[in-house]
VOPAGU-2260 file (C-alpha; in pm, 1 decimal, decimal comma):
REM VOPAGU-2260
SITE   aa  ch    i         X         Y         Z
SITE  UNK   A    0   10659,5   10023,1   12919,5
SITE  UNK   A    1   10473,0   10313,7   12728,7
SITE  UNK   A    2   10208,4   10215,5   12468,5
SITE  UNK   A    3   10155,6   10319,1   12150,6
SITE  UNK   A    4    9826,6   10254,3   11994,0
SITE  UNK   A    5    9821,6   10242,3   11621,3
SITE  UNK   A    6    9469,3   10302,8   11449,1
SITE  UNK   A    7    9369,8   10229,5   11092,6
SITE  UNK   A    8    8984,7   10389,5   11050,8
SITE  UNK   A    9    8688,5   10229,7   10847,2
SITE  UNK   A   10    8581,2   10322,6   10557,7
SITE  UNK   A   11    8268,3   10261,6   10287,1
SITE  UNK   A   12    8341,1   10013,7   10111,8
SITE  UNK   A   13    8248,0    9963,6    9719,0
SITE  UNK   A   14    7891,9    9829,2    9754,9
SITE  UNK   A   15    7941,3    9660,3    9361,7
SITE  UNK   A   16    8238,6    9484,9    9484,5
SITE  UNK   A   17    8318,5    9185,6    9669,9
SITE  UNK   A   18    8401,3    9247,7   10011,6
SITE  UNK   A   19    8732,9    9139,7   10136,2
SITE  UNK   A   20    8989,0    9288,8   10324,0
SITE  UNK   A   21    9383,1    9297,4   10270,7
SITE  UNK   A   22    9617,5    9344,3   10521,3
SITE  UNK   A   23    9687,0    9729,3   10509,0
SITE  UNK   A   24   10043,8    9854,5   10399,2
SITE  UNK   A   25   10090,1   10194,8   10545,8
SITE  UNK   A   26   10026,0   10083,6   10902,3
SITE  UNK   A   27   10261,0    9726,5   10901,9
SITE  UNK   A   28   10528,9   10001,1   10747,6
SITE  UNK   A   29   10460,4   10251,7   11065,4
SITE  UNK   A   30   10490,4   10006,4   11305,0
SITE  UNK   A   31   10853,1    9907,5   11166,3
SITE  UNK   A   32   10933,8   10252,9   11269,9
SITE  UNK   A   33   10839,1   10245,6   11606,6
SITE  UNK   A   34   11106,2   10160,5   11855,0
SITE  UNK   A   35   11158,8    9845,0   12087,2
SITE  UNK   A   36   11102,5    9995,4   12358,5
SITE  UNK   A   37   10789,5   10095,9   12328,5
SITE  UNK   A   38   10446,7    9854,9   12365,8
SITE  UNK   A   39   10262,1    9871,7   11984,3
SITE  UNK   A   40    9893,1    9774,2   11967,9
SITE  UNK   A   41    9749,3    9770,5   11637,8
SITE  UNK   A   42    9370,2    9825,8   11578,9
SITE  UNK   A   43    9247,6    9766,5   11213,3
SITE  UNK   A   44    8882,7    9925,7   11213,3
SITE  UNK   A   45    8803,1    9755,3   10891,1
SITE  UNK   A   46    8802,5    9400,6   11059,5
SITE  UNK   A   47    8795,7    9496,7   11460,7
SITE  UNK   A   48    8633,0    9685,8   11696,9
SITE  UNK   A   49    8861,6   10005,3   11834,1
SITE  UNK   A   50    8834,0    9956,4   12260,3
SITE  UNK   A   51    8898,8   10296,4   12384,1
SITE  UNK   A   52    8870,3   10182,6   12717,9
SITE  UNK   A   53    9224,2    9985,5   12688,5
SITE  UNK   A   54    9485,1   10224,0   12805,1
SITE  UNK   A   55    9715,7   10409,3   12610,9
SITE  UNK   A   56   10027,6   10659,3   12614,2
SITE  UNK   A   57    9906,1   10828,5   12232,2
SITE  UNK   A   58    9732,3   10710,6   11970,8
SITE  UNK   A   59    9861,1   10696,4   11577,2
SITE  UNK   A   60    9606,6   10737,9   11356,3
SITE  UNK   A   61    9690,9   10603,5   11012,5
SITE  UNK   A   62    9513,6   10750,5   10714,8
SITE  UNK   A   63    9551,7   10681,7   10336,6
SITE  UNK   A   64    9208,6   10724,8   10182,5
SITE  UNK   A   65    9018,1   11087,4   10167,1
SITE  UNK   A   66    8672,0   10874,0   10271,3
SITE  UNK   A   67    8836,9   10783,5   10620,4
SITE  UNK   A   68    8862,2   11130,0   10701,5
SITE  UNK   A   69    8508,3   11180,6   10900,5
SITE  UNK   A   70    8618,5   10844,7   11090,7
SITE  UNK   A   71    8947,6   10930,3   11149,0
SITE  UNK   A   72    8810,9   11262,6   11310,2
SITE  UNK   A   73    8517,0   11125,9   11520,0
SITE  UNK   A   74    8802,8   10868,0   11622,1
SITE  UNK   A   75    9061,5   11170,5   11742,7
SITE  UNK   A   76    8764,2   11351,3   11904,3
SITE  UNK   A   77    8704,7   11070,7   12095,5
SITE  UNK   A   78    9058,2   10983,0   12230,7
SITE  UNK   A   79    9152,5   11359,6   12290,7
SITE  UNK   A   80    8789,7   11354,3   12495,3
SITE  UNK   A   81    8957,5   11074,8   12707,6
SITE  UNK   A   82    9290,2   11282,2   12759,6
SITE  UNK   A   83    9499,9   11091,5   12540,3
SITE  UNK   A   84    9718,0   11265,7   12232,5
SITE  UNK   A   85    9620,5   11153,2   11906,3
SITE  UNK   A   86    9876,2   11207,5   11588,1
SITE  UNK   A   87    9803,3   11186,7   11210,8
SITE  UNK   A   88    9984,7   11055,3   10932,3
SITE  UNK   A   89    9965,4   10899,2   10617,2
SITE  UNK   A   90    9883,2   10998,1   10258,0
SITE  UNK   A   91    9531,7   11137,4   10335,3
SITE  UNK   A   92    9679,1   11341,3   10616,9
SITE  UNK   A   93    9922,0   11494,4   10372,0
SITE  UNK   A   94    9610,7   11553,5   10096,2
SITE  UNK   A   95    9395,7   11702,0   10381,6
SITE  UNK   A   96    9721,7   11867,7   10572,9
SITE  UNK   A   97    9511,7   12192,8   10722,0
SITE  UNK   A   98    9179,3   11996,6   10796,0
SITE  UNK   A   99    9321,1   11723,4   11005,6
SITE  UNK   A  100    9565,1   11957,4   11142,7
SITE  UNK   A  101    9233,4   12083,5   11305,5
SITE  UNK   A  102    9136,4   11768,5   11469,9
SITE  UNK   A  103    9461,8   11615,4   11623,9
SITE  UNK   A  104    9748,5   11706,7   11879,9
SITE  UNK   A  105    9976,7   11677,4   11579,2
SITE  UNK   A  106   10054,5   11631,1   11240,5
SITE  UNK   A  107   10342,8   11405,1   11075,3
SITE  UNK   A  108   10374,9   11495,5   10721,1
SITE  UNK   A  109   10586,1   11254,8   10480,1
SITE  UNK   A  110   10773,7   10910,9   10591,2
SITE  UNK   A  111   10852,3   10736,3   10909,9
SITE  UNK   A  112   11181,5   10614,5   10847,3
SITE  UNK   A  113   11525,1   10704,7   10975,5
SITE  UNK   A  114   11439,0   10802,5   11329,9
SITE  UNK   A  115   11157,3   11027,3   11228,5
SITE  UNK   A  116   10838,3   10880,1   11412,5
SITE  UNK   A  117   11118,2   10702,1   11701,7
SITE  UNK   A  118   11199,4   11129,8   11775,4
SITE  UNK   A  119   10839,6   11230,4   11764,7
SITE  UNK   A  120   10777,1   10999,4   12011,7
SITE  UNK   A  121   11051,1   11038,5   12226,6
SITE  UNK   A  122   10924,2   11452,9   12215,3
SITE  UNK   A  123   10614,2   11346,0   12334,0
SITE  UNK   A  124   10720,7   11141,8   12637,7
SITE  UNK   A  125   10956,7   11466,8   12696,1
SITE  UNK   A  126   10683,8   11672,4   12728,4
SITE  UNK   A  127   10767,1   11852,4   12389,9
SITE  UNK   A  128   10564,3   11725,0   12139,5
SITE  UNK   A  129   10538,6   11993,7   11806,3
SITE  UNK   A  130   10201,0   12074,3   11629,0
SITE  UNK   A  131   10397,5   11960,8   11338,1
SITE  UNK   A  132   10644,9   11720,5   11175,6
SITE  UNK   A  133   10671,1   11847,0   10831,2
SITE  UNK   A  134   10908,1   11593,5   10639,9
SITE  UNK   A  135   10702,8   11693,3   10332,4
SITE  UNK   A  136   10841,6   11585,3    9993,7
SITE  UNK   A  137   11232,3   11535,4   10177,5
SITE  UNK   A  138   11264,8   11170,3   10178,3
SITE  UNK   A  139   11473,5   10940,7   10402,3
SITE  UNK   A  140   11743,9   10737,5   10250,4
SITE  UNK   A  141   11521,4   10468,1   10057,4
SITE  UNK   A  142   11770,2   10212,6   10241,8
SITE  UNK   A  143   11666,0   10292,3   10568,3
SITE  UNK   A  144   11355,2   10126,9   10424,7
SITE  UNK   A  145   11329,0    9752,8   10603,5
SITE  UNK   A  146   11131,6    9501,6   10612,8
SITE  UNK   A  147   10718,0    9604,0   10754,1
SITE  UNK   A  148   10618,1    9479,2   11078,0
SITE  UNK   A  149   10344,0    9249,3   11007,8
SITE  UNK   A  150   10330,6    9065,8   11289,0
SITE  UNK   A  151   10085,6    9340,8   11410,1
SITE  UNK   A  152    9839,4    9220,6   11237,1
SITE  UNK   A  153    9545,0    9007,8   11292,3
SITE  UNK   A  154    9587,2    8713,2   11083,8
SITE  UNK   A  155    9246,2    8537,0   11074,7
SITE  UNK   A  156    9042,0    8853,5   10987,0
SITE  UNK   A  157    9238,6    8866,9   10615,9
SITE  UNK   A  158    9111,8    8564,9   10447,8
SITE  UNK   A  159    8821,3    8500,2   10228,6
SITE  UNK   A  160    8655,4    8224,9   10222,4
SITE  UNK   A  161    8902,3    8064,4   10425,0
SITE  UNK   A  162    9191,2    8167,8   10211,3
SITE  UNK   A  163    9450,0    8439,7   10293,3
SITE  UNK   A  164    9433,8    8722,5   10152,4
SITE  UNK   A  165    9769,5    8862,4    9971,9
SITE  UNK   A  166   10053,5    9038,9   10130,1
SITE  UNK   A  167   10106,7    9384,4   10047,1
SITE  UNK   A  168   10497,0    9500,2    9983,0
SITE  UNK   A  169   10683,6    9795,0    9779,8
SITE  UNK   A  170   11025,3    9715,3    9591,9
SITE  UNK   A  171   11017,7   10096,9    9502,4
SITE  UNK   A  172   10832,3   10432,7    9612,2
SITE  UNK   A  173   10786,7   10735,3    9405,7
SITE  UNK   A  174   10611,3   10765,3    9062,6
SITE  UNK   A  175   10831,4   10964,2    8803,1
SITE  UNK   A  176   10441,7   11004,1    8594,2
SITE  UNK   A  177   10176,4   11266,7    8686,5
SITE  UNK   A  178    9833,5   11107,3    8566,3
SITE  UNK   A  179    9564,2   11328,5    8521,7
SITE  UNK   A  180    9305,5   11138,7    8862,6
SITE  UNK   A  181    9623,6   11097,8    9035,4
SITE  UNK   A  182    9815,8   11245,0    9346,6
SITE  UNK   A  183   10120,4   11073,4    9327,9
SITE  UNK   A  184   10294,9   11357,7    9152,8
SITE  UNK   A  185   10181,6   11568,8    9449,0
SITE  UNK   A  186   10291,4   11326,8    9728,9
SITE  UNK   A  187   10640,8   11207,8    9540,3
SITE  UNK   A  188   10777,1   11475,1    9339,0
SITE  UNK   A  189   10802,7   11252,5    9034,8
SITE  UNK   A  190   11073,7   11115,0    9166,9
SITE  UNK   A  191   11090,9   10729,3    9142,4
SITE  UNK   A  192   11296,6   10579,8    9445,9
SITE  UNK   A  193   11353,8   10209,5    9395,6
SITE  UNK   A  194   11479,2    9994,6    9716,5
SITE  UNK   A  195   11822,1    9817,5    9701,2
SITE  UNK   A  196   11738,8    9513,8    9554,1
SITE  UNK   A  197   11852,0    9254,6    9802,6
SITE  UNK   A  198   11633,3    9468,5   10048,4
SITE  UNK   A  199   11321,1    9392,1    9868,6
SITE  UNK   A  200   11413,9    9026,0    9863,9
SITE  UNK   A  201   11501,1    9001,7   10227,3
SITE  UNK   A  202   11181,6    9115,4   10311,7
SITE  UNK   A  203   10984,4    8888,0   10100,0
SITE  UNK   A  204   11168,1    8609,2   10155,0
SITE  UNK   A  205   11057,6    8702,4   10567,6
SITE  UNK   A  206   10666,9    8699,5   10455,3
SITE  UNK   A  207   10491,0    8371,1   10520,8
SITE  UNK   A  208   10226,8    8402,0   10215,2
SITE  UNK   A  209   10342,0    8285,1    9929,9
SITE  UNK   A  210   10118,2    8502,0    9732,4
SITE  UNK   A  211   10168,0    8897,8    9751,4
SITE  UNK   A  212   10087,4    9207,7    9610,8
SITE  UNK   A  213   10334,0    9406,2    9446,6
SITE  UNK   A  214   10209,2    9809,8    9541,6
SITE  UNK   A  215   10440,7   10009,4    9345,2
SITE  UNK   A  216   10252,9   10310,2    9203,4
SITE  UNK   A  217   10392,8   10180,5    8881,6
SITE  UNK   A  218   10668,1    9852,9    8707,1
SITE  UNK   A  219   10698,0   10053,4    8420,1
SITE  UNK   A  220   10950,8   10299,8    8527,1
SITE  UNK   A  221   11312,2   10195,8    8452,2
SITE  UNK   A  222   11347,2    9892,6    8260,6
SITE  UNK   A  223   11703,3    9796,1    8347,5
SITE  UNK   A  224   11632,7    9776,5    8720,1
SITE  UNK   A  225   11269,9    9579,5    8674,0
SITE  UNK   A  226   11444,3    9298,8    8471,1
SITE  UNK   A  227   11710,5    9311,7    8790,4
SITE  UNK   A  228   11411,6    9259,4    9031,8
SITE  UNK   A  229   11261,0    9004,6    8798,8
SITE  UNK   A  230   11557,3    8822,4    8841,6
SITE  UNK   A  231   11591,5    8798,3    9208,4
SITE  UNK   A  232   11221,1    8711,7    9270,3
SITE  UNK   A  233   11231,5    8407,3    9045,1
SITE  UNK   A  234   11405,7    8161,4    9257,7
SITE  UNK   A  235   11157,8    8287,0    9535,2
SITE  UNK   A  236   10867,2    8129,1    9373,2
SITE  UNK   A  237   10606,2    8338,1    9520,1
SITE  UNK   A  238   10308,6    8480,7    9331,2
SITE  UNK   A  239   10208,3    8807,0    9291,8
SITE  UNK   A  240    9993,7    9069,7    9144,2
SITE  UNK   A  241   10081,2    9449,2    9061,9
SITE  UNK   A  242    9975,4    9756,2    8916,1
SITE  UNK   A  243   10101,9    9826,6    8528,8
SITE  UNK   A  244   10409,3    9642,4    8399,7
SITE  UNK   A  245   10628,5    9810,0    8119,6
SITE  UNK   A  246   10468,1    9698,6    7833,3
SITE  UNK   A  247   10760,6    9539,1    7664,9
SITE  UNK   A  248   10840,2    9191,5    7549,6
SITE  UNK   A  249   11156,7    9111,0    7762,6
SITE  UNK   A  250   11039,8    9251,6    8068,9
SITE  UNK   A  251   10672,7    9065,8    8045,9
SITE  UNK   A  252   10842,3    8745,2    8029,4
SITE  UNK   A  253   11081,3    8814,4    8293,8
SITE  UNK   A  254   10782,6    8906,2    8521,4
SITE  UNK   A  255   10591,8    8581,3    8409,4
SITE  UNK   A  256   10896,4    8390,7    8511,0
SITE  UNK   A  257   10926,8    8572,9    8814,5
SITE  UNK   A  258   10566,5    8479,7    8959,4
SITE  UNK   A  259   10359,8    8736,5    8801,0
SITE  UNK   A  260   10025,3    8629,1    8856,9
SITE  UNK   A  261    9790,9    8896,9    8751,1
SITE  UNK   A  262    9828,5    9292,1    8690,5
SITE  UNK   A  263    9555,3    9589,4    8732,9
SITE  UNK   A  264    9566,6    9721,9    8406,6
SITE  UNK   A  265    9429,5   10051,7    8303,2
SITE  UNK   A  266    9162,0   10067,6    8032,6
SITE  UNK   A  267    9105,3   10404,8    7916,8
SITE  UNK   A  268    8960,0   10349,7    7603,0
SITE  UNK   A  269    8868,9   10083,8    7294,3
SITE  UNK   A  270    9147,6   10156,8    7091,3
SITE  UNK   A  271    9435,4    9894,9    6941,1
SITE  UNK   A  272    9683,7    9960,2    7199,8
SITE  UNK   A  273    9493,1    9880,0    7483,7
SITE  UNK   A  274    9357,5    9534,6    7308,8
SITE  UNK   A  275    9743,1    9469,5    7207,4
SITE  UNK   A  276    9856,7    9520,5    7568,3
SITE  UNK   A  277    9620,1    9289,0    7720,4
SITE  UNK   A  278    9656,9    9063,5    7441,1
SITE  UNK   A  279   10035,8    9063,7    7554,3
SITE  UNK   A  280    9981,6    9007,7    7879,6
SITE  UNK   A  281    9757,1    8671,7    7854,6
SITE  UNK   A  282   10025,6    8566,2    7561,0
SITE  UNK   A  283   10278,5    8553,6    7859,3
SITE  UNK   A  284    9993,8    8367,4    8138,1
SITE  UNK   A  285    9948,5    8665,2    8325,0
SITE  UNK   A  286    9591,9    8767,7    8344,6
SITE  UNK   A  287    9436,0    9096,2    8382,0
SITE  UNK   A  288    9197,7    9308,1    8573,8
SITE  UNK   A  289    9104,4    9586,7    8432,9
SITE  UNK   A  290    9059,1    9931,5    8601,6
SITE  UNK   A  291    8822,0   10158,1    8416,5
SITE  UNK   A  292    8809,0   10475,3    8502,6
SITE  UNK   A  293    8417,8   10659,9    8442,3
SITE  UNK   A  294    8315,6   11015,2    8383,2
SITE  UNK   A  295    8596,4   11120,9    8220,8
SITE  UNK   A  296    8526,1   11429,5    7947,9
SITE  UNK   A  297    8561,4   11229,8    7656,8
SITE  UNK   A  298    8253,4   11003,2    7745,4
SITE  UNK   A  299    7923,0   10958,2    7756,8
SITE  UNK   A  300    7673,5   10684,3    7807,3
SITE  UNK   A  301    7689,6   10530,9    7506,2
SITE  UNK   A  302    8132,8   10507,8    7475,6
SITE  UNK   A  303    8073,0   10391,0    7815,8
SITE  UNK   A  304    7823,9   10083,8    7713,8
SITE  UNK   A  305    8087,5   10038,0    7397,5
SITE  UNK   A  306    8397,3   10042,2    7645,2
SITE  UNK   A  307    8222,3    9765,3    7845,4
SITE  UNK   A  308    8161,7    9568,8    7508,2
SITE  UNK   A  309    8548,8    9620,1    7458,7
SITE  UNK   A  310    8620,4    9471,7    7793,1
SITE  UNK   A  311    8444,4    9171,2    7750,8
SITE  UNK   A  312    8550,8    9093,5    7395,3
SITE  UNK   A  313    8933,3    9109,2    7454,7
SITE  UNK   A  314    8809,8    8901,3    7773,0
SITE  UNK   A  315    8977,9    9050,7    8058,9
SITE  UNK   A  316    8933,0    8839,8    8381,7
SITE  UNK   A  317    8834,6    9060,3    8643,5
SITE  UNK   A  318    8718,0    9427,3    8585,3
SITE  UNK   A  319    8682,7    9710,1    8851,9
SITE  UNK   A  320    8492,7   10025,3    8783,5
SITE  UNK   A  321    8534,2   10374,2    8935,6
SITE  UNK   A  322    8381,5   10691,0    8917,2
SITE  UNK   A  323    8671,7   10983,5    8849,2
SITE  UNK   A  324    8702,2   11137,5    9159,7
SITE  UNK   A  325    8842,5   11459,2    9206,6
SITE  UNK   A  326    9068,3   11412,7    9513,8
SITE  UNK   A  327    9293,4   11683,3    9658,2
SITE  UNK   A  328    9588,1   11780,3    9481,3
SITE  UNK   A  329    9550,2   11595,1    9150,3
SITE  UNK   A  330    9552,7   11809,3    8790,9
SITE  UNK   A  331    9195,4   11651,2    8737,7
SITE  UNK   A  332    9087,1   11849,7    9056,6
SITE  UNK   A  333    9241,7   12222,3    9026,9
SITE  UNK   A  334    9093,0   12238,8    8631,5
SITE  UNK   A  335    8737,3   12127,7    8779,9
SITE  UNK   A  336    8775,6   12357,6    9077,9
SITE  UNK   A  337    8826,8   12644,8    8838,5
SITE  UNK   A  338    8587,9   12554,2    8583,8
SITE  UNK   A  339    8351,9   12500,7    8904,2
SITE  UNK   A  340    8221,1   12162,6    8837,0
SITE  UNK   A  341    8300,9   12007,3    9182,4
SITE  UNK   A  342    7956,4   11920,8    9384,1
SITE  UNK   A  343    8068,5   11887,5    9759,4
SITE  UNK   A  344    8352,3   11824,4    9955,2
SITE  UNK   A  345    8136,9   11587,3   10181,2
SITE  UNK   A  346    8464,0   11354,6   10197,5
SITE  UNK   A  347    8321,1   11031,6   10312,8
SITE  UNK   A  348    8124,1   11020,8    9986,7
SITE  UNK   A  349    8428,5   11049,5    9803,2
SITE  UNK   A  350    8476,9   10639,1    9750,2
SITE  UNK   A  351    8513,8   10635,3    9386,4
SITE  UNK   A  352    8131,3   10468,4    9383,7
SITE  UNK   A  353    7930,8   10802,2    9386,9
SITE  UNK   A  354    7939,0   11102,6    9146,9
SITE  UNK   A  355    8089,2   11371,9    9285,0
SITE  UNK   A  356    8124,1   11608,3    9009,2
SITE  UNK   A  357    7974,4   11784,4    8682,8
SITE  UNK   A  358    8044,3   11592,5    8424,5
SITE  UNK   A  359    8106,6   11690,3    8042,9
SITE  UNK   A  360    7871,4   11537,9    7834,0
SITE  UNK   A  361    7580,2   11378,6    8080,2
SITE  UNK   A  362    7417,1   11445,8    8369,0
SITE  UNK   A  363    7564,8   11328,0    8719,7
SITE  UNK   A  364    7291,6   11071,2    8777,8
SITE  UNK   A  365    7345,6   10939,7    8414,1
SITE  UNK   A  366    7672,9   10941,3    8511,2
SITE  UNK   A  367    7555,7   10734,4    8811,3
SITE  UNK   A  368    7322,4   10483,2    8635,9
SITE  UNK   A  369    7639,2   10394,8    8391,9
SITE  UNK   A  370    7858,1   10296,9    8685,6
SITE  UNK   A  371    7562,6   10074,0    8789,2
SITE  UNK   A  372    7536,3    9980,4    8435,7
SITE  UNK   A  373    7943,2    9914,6    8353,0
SITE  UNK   A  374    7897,9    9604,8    8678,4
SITE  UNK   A  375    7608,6    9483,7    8602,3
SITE  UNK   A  376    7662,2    9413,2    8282,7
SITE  UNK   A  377    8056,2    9287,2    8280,1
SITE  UNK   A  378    7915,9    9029,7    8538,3
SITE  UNK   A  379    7596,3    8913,9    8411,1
SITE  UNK   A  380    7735,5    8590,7    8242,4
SITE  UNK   A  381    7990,8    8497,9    8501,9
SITE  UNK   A  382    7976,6    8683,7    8847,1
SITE  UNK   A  383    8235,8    8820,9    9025,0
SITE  UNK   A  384    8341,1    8479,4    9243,8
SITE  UNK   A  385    8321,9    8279,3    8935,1
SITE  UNK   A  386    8592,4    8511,2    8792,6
SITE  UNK   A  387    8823,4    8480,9    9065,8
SITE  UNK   A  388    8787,8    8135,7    9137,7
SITE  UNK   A  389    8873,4    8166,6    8740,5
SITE  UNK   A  390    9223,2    8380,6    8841,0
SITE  UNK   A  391    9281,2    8161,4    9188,4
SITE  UNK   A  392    9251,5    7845,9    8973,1
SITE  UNK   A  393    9556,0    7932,3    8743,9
SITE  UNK   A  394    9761,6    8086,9    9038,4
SITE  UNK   A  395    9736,2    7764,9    9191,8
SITE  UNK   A  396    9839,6    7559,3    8896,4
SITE  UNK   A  397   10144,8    7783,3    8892,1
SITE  UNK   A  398   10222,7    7703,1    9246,9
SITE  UNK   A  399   10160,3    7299,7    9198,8
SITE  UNK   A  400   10409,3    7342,9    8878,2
SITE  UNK   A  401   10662,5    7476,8    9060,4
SITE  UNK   A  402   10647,0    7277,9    9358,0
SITE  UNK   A  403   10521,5    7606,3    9589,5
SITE  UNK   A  404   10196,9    7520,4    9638,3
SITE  UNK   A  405   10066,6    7501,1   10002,5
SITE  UNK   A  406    9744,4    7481,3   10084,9
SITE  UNK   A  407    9597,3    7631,9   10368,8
SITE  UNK   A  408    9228,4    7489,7   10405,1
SITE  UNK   A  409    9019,0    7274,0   10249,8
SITE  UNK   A  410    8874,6    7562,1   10141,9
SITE  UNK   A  411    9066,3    7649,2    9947,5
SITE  UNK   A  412    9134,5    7322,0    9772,3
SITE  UNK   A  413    8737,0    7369,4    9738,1
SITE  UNK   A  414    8724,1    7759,8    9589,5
SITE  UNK   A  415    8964,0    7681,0    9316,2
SITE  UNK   A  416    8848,5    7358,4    9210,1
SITE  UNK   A  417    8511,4    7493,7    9156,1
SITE  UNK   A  418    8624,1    7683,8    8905,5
């Protein structure tokens, strides 16, 4: 039987954060693609060593992040030095299409699904493989979508402290927004794609974690069909967390209902809305970590102390701070390219914890120092495990509520009684 090594590079992590690691999302949704008949090994870098001594017909090399980049090369170099092809995908592949094109056998551009990856790997055992699968921006049918393969993964390494770590899974691709750091316009179109609904369910219903991660680029995008989903995840009773919900009444209570557990909210800024919309949220029990985006050009050190202030007093649980980072392909990046404020391209530095641009109204290692500043000082009363034993604490009274409550360890029962 051929084999098909899958490979998921290391990265730097956040040094100001807590280190954990989830189960990645892009890889467990390659492997669904690849057929039966082929033997899948699955290397995680982030939590296991790569042996590039075990044989292998070609290698996958999964990419989402720009700072994998100098891995994922040294990685290729190393397998093509050993005689084996190497292929790139994933969203960094498709930021970086013409550098990594440089580095690999060949390039798959766009998603997996419907027989794409199954007939690039059937070229390659053919003899044929093409320097290019450019699927770009046309999208399979999202109902050829199923359920990830996560049975690839390495169970043990994703806990913390004994606990498992949350299940990634997407009810819908696509964002229909174009935010100014982001490259989602770049990678979707703007075109939101959401999966039948009873697909979504199916598949979460087949994930033994009763606690998951909802990674839609965005739940504010068509109303009608998130109080649908809302709907068919209640009687699930599983818990999750997700990036911005429509900020609306109906639809907040629907997602409480529906095992909402926490969101990553976006705070941009002191002003009334932002309070009111984290006010809403904790109104409905679902709490809040704020994402705070530094260096923008309508700061400086001082609406940066003031937007930590802000944080605190509105008393978001959990806060995570990062630097603007002009990444391929995002509107932030082509109006600093032209106005020539970009510092290097030295991609593995490009993490979201260092400065890698001129900013607007300080000097990059002010800019620095305040990113320094913006963690130290939203943790100094209650660190960073305190606040999530905080969060874990009221997840788990959800779960004992509604009868869904399993512990896995004593550790856990430990971690969120501390709290």
């Amino acid at each position: 039987m051929p084999t098909v090594t899958l490979v998921y590079p290391r990265w730097q992590k956040i040094p100001e954060q807590t280190e954990f690691h989830l189960p990645p999302h892009g890889p467990v949704c390659v492997a669904a693609s690849v057929p039966a008949e082929y033997r899948l090994l699955f290397v995680d870098e982030n939590v296991d060593a790569i042996d590039f001594a075990a044989a292998t017909d070609i290698v996958l090399l999964s990419m989402m992040l720009t700072c994998q980049l100098p891995r994922g090369r040294a990685i290729a170099e190393k397998y093509r030095a050993l005689g084996v092809t190497v292929v790139a995908g994933g969203i960094a592949a498709m930021l970086h299409a013409e550098e990594v094109a440089g580095f690999v056998d060949s390039l798959f551009l766009g998603e997996c699904e419907a027989g794409r990856l199954a007939g690039l790997l059937a070229d390659h055992f053919a003899g044929r493989l093409h320097p290019r699968y450019d699927y770009f921006l046309d999208f399979p049918p999202i109902e050829s979508v199923g359920p990830a393969r996560r049975e690839i993964l390495n169970r043990p390494r994703y806990r913390y402290r004994g606990v498992p770590m949350v299940d990634l899974v997407h009810a819908s691709r696509g964002c229909r927004f174009n935010c100014f750091p982001c490259a989602t316009a770049f990678l979707g179109g703007q075109k939101f794609r959401p999966r039948p609904i009873a697909r979504v369910v199916e598949e979460i219903e087949g994930i033994d974690n009763n606690r998951l991660f909802l990674v839609d680029n965005s739940l504010a995008q068509d109303r009608a069909w998130l109080l649908e989903l809302f709907a068919a995840l209640k009687p699930l009773k599983k818990k999750w967390i997700s990036h911005p919900i429509l900020d609306d009444d109906e639809v907040l209570a629907a997602a409480a209902e529906a095992g909402c557990w926490y969101v990553y909210q976006a705070v941009f800024d002191t002003s009334a809305v932002i309070r009111e919309r984290v006010g809403r949220l904790k109104e409905h029990g679902i709490g809040v970590e704020a994402a705070v985006l530094l260096g923008t050009d309508n700061q400086d050190a001082d609406s940066i102390r003031r937007l930590v202030d802000f944080l605190l007093e509105i008393d978001v649980d959990m806060a995570e701070f990062s630097i603007l980072t002009p990444f391929p392909h995002t509107p932030v990046t082509a109006r600093y390219a032209a106005e020539g404020r970009i510092l290097h391209r030295d991609w593995g530095r490009y993490t979201t914890a260092e400065v890698v641009f001129q900013p607007k109204q300080m000097s990059p290692e002010t800019l620095q120092e305040m990113y320094a500043y913006a963690w130290q000082a939203f943790y100094r009363e209650m660190p960073q495990s305190l606040r999530m034993a905080r969060l874990f604490t009221e997840v788990v009274k959800k779960e004992i509520a509604d009868g869904s409550y399993r512990p896995h360890r004593l550790a856990e029962e430990r971690l969120w009684r501390r709290a």
